[in-house]
N, C-alpha and C positions, 0 to 999 in steps of 0.2 A: 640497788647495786648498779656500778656503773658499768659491768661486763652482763653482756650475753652469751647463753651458750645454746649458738646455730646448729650443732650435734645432737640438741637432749634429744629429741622425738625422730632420732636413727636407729633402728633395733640394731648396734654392739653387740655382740657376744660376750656374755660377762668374763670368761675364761681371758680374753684379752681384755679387759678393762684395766686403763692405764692405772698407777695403783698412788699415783703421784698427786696430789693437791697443791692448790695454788691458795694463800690464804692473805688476808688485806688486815696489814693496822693501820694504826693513828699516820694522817697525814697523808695517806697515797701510797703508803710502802708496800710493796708484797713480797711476800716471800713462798717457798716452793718446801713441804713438808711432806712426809710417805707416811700413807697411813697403811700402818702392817698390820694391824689388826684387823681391818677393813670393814672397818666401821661404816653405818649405812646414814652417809654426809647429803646434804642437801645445799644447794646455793646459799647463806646467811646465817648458818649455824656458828654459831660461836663454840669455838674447840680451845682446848688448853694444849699447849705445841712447847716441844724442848727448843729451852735457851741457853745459851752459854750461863752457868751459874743460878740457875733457876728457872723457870717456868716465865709463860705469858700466855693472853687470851689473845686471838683472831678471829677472824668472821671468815668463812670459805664463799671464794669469791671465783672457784672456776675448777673443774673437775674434771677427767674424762681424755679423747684425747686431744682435743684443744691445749692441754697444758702442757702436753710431747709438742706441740706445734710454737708454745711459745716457748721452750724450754730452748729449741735449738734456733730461735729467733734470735732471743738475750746468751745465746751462747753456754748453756748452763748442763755441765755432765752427768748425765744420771751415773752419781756412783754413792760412793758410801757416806762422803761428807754431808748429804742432804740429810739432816737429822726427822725424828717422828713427833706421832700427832699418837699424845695421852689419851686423850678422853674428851667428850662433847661436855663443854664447862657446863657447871652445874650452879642455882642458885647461889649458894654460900662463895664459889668462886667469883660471879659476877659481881656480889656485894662487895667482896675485897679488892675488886677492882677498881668499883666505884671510887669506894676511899682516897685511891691510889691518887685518880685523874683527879680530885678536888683539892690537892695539894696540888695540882699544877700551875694554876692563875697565880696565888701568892708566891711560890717559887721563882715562877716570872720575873715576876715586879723586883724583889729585895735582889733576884740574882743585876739586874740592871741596874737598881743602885751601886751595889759592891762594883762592880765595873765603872760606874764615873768616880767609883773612889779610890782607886786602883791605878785610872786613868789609862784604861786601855782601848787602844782603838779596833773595837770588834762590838757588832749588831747581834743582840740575842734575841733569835725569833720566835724557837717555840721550845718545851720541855716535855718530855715522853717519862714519865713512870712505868718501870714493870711490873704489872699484875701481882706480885708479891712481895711489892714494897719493900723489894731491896736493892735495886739498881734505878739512878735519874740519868738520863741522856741528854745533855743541851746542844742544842741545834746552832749555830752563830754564823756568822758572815763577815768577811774581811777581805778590805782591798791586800792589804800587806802581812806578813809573818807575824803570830803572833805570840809571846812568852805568857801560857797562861796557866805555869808552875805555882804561882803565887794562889792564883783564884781558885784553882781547885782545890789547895789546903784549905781556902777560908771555906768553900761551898761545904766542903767533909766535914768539915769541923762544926757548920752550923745546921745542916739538915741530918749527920745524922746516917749518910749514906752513902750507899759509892756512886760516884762522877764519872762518867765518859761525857767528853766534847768531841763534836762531830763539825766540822766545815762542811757548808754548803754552799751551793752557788746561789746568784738571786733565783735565776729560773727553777733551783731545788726548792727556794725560799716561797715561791708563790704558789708553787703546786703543794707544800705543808700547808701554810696559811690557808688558801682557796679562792676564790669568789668567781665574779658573772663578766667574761665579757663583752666586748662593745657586740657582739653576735647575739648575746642575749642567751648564751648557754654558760653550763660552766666550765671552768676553764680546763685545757688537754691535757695541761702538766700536772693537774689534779684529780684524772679523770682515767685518760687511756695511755695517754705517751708517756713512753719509759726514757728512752734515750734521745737526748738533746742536739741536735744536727746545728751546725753554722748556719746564719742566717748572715748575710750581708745588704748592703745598699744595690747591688747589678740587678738579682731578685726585683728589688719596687722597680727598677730601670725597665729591664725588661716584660715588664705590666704596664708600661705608661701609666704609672702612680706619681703621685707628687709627694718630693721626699720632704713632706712636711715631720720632723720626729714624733709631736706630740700625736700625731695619727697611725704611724709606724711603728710606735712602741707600744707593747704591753703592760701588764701590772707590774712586772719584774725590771721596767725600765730597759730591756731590751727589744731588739726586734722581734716582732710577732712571726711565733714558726707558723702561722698560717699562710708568709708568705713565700713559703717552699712548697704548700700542696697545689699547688697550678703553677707551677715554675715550667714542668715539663712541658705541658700544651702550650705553652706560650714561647717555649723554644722553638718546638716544632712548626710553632705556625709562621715564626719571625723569618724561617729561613729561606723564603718566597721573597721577601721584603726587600729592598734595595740599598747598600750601605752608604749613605749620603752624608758625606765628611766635608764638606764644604757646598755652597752658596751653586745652585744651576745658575750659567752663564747663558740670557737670553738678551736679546736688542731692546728689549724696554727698561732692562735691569736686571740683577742678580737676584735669584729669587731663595729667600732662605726656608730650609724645613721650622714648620711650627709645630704640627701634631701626624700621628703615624695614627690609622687604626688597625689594626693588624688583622681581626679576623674581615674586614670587610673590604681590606687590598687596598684601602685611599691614604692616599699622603697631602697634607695642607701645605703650601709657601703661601711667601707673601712678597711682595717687592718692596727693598730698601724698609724693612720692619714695618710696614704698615699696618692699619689693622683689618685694613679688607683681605682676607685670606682665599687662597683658589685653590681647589681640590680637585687633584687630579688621581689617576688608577699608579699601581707600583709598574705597569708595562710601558707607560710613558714616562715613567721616572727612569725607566733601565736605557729607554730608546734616545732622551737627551742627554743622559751620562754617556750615552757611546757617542755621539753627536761632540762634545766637549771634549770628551778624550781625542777627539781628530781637530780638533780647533775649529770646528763649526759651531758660532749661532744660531741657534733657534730664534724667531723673530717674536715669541710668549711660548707660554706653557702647553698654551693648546695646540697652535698648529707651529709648520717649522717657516715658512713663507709666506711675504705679506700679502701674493695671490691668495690663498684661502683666506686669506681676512673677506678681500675682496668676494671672495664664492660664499660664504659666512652672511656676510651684509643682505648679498643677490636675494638669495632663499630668504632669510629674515624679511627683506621688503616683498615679495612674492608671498609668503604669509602672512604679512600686514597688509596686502590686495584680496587676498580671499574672505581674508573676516572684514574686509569694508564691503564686499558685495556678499556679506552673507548676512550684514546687519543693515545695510541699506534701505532695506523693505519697513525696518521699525518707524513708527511715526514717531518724529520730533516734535517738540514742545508750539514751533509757530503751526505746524498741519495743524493740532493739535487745537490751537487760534482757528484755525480756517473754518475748522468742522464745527466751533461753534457758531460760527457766522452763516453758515450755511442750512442753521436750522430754522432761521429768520429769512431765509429766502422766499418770495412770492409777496410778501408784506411791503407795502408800502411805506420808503424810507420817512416820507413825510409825516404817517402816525404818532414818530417818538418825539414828534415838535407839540407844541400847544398851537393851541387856536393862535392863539393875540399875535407868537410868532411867526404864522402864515400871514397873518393879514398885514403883519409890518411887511412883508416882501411882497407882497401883492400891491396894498395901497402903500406907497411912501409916505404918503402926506397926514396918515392918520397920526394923531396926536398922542404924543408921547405919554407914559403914568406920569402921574405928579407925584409919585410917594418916590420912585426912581431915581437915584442920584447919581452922578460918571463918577464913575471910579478908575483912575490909574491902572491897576494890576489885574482890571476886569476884564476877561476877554466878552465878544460878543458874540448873538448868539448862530451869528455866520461864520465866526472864524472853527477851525478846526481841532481848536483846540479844548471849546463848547461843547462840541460834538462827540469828539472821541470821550470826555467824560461820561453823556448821557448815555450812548451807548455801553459803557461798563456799567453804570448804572442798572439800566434794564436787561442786562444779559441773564443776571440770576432771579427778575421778577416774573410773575406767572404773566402771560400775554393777556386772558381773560380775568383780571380778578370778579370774583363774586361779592356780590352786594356794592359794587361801583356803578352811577348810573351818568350815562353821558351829558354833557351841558347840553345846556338848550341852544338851538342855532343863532346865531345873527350876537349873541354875546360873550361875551369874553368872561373866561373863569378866572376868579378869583386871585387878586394879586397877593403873594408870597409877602410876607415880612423881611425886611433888610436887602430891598430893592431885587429882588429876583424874582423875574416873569417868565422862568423856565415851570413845568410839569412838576409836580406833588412825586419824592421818590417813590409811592406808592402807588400810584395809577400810573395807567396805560391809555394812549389813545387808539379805540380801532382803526382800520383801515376804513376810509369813506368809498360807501358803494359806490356803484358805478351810473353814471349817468347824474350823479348828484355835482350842480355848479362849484367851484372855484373859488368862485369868489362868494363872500358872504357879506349879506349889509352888515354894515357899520350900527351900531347905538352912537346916537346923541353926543355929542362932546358932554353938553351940563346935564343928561338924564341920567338918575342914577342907574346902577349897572344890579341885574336883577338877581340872586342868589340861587347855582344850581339845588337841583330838590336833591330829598334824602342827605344835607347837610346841614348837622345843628348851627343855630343865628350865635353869633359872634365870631370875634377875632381868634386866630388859633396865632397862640404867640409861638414863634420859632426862634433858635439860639442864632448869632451872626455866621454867615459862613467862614471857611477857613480863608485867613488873610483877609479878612475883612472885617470892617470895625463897624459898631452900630449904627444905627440908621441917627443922625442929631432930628432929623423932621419927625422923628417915632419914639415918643419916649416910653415907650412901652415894654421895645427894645433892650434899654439902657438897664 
């Protein structure tokens, strides 16, 4: 059932127990029946209740005094016209009931034919049978008056029994029908609401709703009465809000209202419709409306003079000075360079050169490699431009590798493939002890040149370096 009753577990005194029932049919309808016999009813009992011309079944849908509270809600006189309640229906009644409701689908249908052939402009939406199958009640809907003298002979004529037509509204119409809405419950006109209040378009206004219809409208194709239950909190709280009917008059421009949020006091403009919007409080909206009403410009939204810009900026660069001495202290990316240059400190710079190019700076005159070719785009191995590679190079190599053993003195290691007499990227040269000469002899111009130890005998072929193209005197290269 879709009522509760907040009273049942009050101990009443039965002597005042109201003596009046509330009982629910088909569609959502209730009606108000006296039970004089006082019969011992419970919420969902189906009773059999006096009708005009015969009898019908209902369900009790609310008892006690809840139904003196709704009685004088729906304006409803406890007097003598409230008719009574028979008896708690019994099997054999609920059977002949049944009967009743399964003539209502076809009655439907054939009655919707005989109206397009009639040609009459009225919506039939549901048919109610009385429990003793001798009165049908049709439910219809119409924009305009309608003459339906005609359709009720035919309906008499072919079911057989007596005809009442009953006008509804849509909102009657969709609380008979039923279903779920966009809330995900069912709907109020099928459920609890009795009487249908005005709904208008101010309602979604004053919600800052967008009056799109097909969101504002219900199943009944009207406006949703849900949008009268917060209409009041929403008046109350608008009335803090500042009535802005035209464009704030500021020196940058005229600023138009875009969005209002009412319970959080901010109001949006923008200048000349733009889409950057600036939010201000409704106390500075009230303070440049008085401001305009004297014919003064405000110079923006925010302040009223181009001094506070200027005091605005001060502080802003004043805390753009505190966070540069507060992140000062962080090391940047070149320390950052320093500190690793600095772990190579005490190391002799001359280490990361090879033998052959100390002794080219030492002796001049020693004789150049023959496998060696000038190359254009080569730098050499004094410019700095040599340098700053080898040291990227050896930045990330161990200083001591293991299992490297150093050349033998007085000869030069091993020339590189595709004319490069720099250090093997994978070795290191120690630092030379101290006391040990300078200078180192020379080998032989025509003696051959001896192979340091712990290296397998043969050529180790290497690819060309970048920008440079194979050796033609090496075709091993190629």
């Amino acid at each position: 059932m879709n009522s509760f009753d907040w009273l049942s577990h009050m101990g009443i005194p039965e002597v005042d127990t109201f003596d009046i029932v509330e009982v629910k049919f088909k569609g959502g309808r209730k009606e108000y029946y006296r039970n004089v016999d006082y019969l011992p009813l419970t919420t969902g009992d189906p009773v059999v209740v006096d009708v005009p011309n015969g009898h019908h079944i209902g369900y009790v849908s609310l008892q006690g005094e809840l139904v003196r509270l709704q009685m004088q809600k729906r304006k409803i006189k406890n007097d003598d016209e409230i008719l009574r309640i028979y008896r708690i229906a019994t099997e054999k009644d609920l059977e002949k009931w049944q009967e009743a409701k399964n003539r209502e689908i076809p009655t439907l249908y054939r009655c919707k034919q005989i109206v397009d052939e009639l040609g009459l402009k009225m919506k039939m939406s549901d048919i109610e049978y009385q429990s003793d199958n001798s009165k049908a009640t049709f439910y219809y809907s119409a924009d305009e008056r309608v003459d339906f003298r005609e359709l009720i002979k035919v309906l008499a004529s072919e079911f057989r029994i007596r005809v009442e037509m009953r006008q509804i509204s849509l909102r009657q119409e969709a609380g008979r029908i039923g279903g779920l809405g966009v809330c995900g419950r069912e709907l109020c006109c099928s459920t609890w609401l009795v009487d249908f209040k005005n709904v208008s378009t101010s309602a979604a206004r004053y919600q800052n709703l967008s009056l799109n219809p097909g969101k504002l409208s219900g199943q009944c194709g009207r406006l949703k009465c849900c949008l009268n239950y917060e209409l009041d909190t929403y008046m109350d709280a608008i009335k803090d809000i500042p009535q802005v009917d035209r464009p704030l008059m500021t020196e940058t421009g005229p600023a138009k209202l875009q969005k209002t949020d009412i319970f959080r006091k901010m109001m949006w403009f923008s200048y000349n419709n733009d889409n950057d919007w600036q939010s201000i409080t409704c106390e500075r909206v009230s303070e440049i409306l008085e401001l305009n009403a004297k014919g003064i410009k405000v110079f923006n939204l925010q302040v009223d003079k181009a001094s506070d810009i200027e005091d605005l900026a001060a502080k802003s660069t004043r805390e753009l000075e505190l966070l540069d001495k507060k992140f000062a202290s962080t090391p940047t990316k070149k320390k950052r360079k320093s500190r690793n240059k600095n772990r190579n400190k005490g190391e002799n710079p001359q280490a990361n050169l090879s033998a052959e190019t100390r002794n080219q700076k030492i002796s001049p005159d020693a004789p150049a490699p023959q496998n060696q070719q000038p190359k254009g785009n080569q730098q050499g191995p004094n410019q700095p431009g040599e340098n700053r590679k080898r040291k990227n190079r050896n930045r990330n190599k161990p200083k001591n590798p293991q299992g490297s053993t150093p050349p033998v003195q007085g000869t030069n290691p091993p020339k590189r493939q595709g004319g490069n007499n720099g250090p093997k990227p994978n070795q290191e040269r120690k630092p030379k002890p101290q006391g040990e000469p300078k200078v180192k002899p020379q080998a032989e111009a025509g003696s051959p040149k001896p192979k340091p130890e712990g290296k397998p005998a043969g050529k180790r072929k290497f690819p060309p370096r970048k920008n440079q193209g194979p050796n033609p005197n090496n075709p091993s290269n190629e």
